[in-house]
Every structure is written in C-alpha cells, then in structure tokens.
C-alpha positions in Angstrom: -31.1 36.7 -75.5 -29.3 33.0 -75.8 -30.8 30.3 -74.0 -28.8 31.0 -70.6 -30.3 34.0 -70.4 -33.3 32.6 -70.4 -32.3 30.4 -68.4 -31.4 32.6 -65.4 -34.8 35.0 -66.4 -36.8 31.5 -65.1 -34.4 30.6 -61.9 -35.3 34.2 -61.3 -38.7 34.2 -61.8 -39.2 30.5 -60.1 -37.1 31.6 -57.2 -39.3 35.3 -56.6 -42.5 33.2 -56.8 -40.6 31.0 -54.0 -39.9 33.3 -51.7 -43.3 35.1 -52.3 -45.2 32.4 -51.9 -43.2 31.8 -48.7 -43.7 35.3 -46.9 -40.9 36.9 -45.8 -40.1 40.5 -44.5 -39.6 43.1 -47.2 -36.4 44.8 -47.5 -36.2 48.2 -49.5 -33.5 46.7 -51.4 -34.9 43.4 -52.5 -38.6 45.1 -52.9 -37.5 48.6 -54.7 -33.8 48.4 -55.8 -33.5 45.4 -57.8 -36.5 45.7 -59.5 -35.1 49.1 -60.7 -32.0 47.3 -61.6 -33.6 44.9 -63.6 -35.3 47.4 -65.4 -32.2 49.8 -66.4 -30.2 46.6 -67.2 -33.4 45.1 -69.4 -33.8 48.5 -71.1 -29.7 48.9 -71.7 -29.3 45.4 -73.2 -32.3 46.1 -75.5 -30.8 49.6 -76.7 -27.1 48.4 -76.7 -27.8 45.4 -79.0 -31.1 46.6 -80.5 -31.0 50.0 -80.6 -30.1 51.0 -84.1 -32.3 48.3 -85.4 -35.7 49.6 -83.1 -38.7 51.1 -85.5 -41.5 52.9 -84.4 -43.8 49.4 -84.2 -41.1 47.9 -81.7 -41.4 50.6 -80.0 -45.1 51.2 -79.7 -45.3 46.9 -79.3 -42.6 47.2 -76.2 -44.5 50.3 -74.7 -47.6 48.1 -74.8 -46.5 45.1 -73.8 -44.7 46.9 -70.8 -47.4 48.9 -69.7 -49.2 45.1 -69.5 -47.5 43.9 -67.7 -47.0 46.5 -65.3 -51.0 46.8 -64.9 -50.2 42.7 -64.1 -47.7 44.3 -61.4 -49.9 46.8 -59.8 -52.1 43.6 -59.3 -49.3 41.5 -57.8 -48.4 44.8 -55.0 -52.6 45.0 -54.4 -52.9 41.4 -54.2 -49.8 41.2 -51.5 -50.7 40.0 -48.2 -49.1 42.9 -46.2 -48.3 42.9 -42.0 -46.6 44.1 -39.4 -44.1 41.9 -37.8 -42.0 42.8 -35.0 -42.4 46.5 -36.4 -41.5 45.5 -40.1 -43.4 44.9 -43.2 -44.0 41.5 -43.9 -45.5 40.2 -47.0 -47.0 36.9 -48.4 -48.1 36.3 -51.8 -51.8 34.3 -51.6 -51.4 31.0 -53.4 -54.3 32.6 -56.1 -51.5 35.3 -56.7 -50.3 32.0 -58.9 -52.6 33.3 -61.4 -51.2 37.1 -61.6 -47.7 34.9 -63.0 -49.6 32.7 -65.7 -51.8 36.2 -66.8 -47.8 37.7 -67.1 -47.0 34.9 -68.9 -49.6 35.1 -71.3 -49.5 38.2 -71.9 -46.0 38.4 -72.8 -46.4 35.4 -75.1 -49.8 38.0 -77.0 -47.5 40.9 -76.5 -44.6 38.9 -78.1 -46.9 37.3 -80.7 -48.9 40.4 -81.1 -45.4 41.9 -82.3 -44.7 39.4 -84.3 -47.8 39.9 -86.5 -46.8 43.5 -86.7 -43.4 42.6 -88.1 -41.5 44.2 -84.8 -39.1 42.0 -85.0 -37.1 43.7 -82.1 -40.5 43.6 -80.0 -41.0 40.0 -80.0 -37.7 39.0 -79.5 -36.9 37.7 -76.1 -34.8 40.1 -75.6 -37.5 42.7 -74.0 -37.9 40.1 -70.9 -35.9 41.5 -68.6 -36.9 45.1 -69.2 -40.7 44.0 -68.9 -40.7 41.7 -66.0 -38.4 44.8 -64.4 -41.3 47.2 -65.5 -43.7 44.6 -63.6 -41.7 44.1 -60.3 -41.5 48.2 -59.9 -45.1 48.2 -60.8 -45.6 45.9 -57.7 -43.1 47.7 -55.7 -44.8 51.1 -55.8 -48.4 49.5 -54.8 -46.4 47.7 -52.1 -44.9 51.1 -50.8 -47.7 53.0 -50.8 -49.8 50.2 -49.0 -47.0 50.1 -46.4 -46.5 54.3 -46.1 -50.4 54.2 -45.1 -49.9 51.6 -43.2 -47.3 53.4 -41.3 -44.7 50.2 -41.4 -41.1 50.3 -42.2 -39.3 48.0 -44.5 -36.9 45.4 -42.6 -33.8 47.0 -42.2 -30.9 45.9 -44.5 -28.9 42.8 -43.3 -25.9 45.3 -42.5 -28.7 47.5 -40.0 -29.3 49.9 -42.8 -32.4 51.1 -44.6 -32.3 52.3 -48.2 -35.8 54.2 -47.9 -34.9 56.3 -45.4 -37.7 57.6 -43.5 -40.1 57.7 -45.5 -42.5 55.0 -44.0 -42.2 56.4 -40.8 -45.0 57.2 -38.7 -46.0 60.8 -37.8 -44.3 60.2 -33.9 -40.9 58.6 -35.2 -41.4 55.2 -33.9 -40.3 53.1 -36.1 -41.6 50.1 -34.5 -45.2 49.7 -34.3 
C-alpha cells in the first residue's frame, strides 16, 4: 500500500468518524453497501498483489486480526445512538465511541506487530487495512440492522427515492413511517 493509499484510508477514516460523530440518517447504502465494498476491494488487493506470496501464518495473523477488529465493530453498531426521525433511522455516534477508533487502532498496530513477530510478512503489511477496517464497518453494520429491524425503522431512503434493503425493516402493518 503506497503512502496515498494510506492517505485516503485516513481521509476515510477521519471523514466516517465526522459524520458519526455528527448524526445523520442512515442510508442502506452508506451503512451496508460500502462497507461490503470496502471489504471485497480490501480482500481483492490483498490476493491480487499478495496472493501467491500468503503462508498459513498470514493467513491465520489476517483471520485474527480481522475477527478483532470486527468484535471492535459489533461494539461501534451496539454503542450507536439509534432513533427514529421523521420515520427513518437516525444514528449518532456518542463522543466515548472515540475510544472504540483508538482500541481499532491499537489493535491493528498488535495485530500488525503481532504478525510481524510471527514473520507474516504479508499480515503486517499495510496492505490488510482496507480489508480489516471493511470487516469492522460490516461488523457495525449488522448490529446496526438488527437494532433497527427490532426497532421496526427503515433506513432513509436513497437520495434518488430508492431503498437498497427492500422491506426488510418494515413493520408487521406496512407502515413505513412510524
């Protein structure tokens, strides 16, 4: 991963913890999409330019740091404040959720480190950030739906009207805005 890439993995990260921190209504794309996106581009651009060269230890080290750091992510979807606004979910991200990102943080740096000692060269490259922090943000995502789905509130719809989930945090009667 060159330094632009890491780069852009921070913009990223700085602007998520932005709008978090901000509150905003919860779109299915934004909430459940891109995270899977992040996660199938992390995972291809760690097989494409690593895959040859992956042992077992990288990939035992990149299992455990990614199942880290989605335990970090079902903590950031539990942690969520969730709400209904004008029928949609809204979500705000408590200013102690700051501490959910610096225990990511550390725990990629052990993961990496941890790696490192274990002479997974692959695993504690930077080039397993993208797949883990996608691994974290669908983590989050799924606590996030299934709060919502008992809840019985729908995602905002889409800016073009649509919604990617569908039905499925609809309540029992069809009313889609309670």
């Amino acid at each position: 991963m060159s330094g632009i890439e890491i780069l852009i993995v921070v913009g990223v990260v700085g602007y998520i913890i932005f709008r978090q921190l901000q509150g905003e209504f919860l779109r299915g794309k934004r909430t459940v999409l891109l995270p899977l996106i992040l996660t199938i581009i992390g995972f291809s651009d760690l097989r494409s330019s690593h895959g040859p060269h992956l042992q077992t230890v990288d990939i035992v080290c990149i299992a455990i740091g990614c199942a880290g750091s989605a335990l970090i992510g079902f903590g950031f979807g539990g942690m969520m404040r969730l709400a209904a606004r004008d029928g949609y979910l809204w979500a705000r991200l408590p200013v102690r959720g700051l501490w959910l990102w610096l225990a990511l943080v550390v725990w990629r740096v052990a993961a990496m480190g941890l790696a490192l000692a274990l002479h997974a060269h692959v695993a504690a490259s930077t080039s397993t950030l993208l797949f883990s922090l996608g691994v974290n943000r669908l983590a989050a995502a799924a606590v996030i739906v299934l709060r919502a789905q008992s809840m019985g509130v729908q995602f905002a719809p889409e800016k073009n009207g649509s919604s990617i989930l569908g039905g499925l945090l609809s309540s029992e009667s069809g009313d889609r805005r309670r």
